[in-house]
LOTORTOR-257395 format. One record per residue: residue number from 1; z, x, y negated of N, C-alpha, C, O in turn. Coordinates in pm, whole numbers, plus 50000, padded with zeros to 5 digits. Layout:
N
@seq NUM	n_pz Z	n_px X	n_py Y	ca_pz Z	ca_px X	ca_py Y	c_pz Z	c_px X	c_py Y	o_pz Z	o_px X	o_py Y
...
end
This chain:
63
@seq 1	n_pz 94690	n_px 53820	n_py 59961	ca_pz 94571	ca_px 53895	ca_py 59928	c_pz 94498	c_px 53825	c_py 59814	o_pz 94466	o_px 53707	o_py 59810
@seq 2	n_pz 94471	n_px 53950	n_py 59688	ca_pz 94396	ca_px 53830	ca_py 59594	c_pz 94235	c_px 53826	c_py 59642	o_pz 94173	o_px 53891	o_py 59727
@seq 3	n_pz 94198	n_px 53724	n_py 59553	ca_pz 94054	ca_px 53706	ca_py 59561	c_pz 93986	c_px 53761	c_py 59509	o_pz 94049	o_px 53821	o_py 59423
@seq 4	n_pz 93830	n_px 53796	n_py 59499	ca_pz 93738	ca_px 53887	ca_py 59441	c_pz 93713	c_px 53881	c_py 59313	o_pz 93637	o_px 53959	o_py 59255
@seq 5	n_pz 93780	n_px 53780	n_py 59254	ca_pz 93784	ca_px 53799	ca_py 59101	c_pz 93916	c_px 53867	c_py 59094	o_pz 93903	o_px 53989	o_py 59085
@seq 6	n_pz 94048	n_px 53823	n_py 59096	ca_pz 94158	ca_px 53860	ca_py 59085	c_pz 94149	c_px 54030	c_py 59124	o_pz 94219	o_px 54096	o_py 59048
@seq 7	n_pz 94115	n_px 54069	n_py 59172	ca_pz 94088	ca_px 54230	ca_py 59218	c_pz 93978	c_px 54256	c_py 59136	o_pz 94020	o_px 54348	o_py 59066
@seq 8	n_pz 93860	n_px 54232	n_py 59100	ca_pz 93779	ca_px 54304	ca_py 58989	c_pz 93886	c_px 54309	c_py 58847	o_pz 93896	o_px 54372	o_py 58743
@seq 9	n_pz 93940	n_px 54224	n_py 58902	ca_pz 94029	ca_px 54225	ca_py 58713	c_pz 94153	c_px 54309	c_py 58714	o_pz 94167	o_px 54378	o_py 58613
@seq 10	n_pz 94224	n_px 54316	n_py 58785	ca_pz 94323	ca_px 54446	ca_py 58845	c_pz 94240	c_px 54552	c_py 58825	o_pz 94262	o_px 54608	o_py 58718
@seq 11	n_pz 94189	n_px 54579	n_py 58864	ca_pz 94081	ca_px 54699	ca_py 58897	c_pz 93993	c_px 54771	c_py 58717	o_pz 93965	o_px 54881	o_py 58669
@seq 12	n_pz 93985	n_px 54653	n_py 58687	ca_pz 93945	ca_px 54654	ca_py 58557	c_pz 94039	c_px 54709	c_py 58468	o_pz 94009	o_px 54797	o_py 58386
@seq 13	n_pz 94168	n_px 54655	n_py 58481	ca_pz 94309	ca_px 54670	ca_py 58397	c_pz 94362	c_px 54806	c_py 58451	o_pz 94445	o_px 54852	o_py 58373
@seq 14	n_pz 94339	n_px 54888	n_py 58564	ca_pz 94399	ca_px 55019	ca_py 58611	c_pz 94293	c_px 55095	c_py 58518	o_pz 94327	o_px 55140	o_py 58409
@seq 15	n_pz 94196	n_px 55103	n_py 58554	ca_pz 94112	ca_px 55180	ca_py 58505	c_pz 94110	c_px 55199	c_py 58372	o_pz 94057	o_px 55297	o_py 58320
@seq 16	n_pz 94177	n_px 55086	n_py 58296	ca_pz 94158	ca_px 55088	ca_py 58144	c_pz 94271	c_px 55188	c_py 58062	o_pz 94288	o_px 55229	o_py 57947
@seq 17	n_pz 94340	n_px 55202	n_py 58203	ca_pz 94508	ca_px 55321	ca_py 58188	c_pz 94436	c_px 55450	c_py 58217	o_pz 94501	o_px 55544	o_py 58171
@seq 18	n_pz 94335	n_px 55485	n_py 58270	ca_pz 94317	ca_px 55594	ca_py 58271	c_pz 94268	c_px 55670	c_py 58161	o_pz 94174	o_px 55622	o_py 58097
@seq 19	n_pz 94326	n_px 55805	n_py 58123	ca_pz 94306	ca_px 55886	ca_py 57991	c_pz 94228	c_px 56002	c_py 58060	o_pz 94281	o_px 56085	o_py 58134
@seq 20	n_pz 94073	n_px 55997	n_py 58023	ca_pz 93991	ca_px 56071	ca_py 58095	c_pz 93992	c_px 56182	c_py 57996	o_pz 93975	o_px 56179	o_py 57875
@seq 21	n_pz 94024	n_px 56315	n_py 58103	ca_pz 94008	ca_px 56457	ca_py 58055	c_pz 93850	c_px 56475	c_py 57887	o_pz 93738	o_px 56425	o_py 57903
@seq 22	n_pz 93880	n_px 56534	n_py 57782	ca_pz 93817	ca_px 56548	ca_py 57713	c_pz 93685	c_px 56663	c_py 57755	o_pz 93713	o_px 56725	o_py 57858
@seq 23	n_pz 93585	n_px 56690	n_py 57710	ca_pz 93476	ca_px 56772	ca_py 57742	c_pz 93547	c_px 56917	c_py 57755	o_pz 93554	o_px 56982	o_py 57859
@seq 24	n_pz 93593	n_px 56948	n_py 57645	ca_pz 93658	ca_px 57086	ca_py 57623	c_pz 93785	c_px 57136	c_py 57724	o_pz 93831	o_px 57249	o_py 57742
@seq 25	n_pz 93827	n_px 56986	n_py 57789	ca_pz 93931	ca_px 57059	ca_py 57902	c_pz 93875	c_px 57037	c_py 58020	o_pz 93918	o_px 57091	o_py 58122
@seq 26	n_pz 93764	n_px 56947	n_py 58017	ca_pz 93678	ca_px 56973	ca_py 58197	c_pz 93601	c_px 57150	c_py 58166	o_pz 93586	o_px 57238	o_py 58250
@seq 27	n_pz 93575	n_px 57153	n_py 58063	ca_pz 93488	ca_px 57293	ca_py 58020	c_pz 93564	c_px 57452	c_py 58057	o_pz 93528	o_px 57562	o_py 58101
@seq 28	n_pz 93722	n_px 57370	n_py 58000	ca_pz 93834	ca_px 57486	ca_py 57995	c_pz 93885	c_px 57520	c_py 58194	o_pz 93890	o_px 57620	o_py 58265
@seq 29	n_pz 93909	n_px 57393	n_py 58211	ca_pz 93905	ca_px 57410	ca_py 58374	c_pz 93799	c_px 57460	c_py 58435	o_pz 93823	o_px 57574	o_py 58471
@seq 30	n_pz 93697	n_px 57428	n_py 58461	ca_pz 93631	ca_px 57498	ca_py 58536	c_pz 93626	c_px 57592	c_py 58552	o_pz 93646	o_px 57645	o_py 58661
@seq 31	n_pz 93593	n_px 57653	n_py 58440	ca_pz 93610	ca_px 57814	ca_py 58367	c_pz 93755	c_px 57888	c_py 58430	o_pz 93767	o_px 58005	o_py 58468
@seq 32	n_pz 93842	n_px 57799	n_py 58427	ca_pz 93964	ca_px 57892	ca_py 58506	c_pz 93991	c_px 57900	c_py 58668	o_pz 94065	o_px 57980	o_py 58726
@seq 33	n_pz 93890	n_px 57768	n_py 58741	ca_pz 93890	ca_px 57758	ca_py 58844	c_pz 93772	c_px 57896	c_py 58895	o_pz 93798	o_px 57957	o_py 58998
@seq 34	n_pz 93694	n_px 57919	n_py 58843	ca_pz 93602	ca_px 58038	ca_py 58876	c_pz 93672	c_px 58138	c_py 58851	o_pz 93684	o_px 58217	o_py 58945
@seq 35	n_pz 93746	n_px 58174	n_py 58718	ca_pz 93825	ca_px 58300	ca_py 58697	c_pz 93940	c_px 58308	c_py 58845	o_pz 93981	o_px 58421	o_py 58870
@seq 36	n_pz 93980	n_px 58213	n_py 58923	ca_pz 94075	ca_px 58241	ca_py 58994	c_pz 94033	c_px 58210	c_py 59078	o_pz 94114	o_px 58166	o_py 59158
@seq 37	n_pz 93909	n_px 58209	n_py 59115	ca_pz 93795	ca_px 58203	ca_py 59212	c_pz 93784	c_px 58369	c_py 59273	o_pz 93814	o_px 58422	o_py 59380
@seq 38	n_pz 93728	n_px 58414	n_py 59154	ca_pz 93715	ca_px 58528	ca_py 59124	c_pz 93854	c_px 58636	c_py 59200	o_pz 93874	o_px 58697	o_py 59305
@seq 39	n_pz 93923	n_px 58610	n_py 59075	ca_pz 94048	ca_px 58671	ca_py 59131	c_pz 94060	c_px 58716	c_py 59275	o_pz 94063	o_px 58831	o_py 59320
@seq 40	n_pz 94066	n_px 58581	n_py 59346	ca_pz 94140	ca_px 58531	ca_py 59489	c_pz 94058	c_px 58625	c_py 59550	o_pz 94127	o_px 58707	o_py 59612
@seq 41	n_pz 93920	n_px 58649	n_py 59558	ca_pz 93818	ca_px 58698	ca_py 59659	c_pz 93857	c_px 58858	c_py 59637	o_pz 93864	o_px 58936	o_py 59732
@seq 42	n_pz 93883	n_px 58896	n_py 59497	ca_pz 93886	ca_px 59048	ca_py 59471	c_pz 93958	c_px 59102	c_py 59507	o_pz 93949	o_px 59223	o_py 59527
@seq 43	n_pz 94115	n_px 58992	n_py 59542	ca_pz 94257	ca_px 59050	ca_py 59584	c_pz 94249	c_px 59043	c_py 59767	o_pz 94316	o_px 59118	o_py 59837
@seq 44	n_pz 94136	n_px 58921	n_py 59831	ca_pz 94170	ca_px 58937	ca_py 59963	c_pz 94004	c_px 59081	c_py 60042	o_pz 93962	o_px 59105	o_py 60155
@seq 45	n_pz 93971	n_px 59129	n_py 59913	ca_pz 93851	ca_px 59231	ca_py 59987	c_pz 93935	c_px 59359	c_py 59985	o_pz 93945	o_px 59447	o_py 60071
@seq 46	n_pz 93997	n_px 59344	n_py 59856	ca_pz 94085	ca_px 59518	ca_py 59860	c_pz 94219	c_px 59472	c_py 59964	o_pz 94302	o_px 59563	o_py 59960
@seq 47	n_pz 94255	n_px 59382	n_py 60035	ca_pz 94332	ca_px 59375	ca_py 60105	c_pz 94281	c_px 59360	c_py 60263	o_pz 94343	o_px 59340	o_py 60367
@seq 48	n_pz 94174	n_px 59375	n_py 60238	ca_pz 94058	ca_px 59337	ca_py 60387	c_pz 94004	c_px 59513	c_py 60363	o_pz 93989	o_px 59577	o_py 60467
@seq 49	n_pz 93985	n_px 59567	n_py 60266	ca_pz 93948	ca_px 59714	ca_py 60265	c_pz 94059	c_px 59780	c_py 60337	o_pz 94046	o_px 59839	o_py 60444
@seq 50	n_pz 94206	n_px 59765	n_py 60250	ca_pz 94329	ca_px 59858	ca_py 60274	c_pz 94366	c_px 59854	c_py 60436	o_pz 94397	o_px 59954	o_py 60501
@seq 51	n_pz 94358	n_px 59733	n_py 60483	ca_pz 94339	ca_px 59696	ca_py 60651	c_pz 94279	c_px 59781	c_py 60721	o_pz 94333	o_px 59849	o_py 60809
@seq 52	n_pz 94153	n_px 59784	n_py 60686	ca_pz 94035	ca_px 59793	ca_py 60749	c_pz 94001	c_px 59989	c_py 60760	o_pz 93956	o_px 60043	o_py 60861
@seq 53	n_pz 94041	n_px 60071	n_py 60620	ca_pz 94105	ca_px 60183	ca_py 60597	c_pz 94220	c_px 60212	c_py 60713	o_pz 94219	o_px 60307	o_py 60791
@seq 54	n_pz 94309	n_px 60119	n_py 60705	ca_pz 94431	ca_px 60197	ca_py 60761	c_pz 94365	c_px 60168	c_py 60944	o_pz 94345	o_px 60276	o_py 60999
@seq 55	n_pz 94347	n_px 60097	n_py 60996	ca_pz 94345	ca_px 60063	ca_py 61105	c_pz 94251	c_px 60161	c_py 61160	o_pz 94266	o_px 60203	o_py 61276
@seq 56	n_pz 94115	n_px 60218	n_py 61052	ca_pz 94044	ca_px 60352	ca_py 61102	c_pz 94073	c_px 60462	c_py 61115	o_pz 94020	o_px 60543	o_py 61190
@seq 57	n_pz 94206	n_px 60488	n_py 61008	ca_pz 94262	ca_px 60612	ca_py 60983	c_pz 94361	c_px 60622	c_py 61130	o_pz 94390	o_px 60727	o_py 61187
@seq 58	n_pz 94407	n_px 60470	n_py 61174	ca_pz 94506	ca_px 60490	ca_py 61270	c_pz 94452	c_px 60515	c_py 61394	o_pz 94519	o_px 60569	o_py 61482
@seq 59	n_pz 94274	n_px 60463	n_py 61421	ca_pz 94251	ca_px 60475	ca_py 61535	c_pz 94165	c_px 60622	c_py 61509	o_pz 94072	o_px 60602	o_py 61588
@seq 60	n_pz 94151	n_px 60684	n_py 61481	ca_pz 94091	ca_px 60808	ca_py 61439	c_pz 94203	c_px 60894	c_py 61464	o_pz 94189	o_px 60963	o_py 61564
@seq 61	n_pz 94315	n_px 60909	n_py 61397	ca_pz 94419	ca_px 60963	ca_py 61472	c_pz 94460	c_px 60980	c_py 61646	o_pz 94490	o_px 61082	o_py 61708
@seq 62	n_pz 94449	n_px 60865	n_py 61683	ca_pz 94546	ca_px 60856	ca_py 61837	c_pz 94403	c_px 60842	c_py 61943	o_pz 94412	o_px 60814	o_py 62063
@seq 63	n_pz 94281	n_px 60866	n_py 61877	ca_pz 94175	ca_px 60873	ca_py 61950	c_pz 94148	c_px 60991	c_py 61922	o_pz 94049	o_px 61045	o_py 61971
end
């Protein structure tokens, strides 16, 4: 196990490898995480409608 210097300095040296995302691609992501935010909710309401349709149409029938 190293010691508390030996690990601030590891720690120091990983971090110095990291290539942090530019403004314009944290900007560009987000933006696509809401667009498929979006998406996801619009595809499971018309699939929560088409359900929700058929299951009235079916009990409206046999009732």
């Amino acid at each position: 196990m190293a010691n508390p210097l030996q690990f601030m300095a590891q720690v120091r040296s990983e971090v110095a490898k990291v290539v942090w995302p530019t403004r314009r691609e944290v900007v560009l992501t987000t933006i696509m995480v809401f667009v498929m935010a979006a998406l996801t909710a619009v595809f499971f309401f018309l699939v929560d409608l088409s359900i929700r349709f058929g299951l009235t149409s079916l009990l409206d029938f046999v009732g």
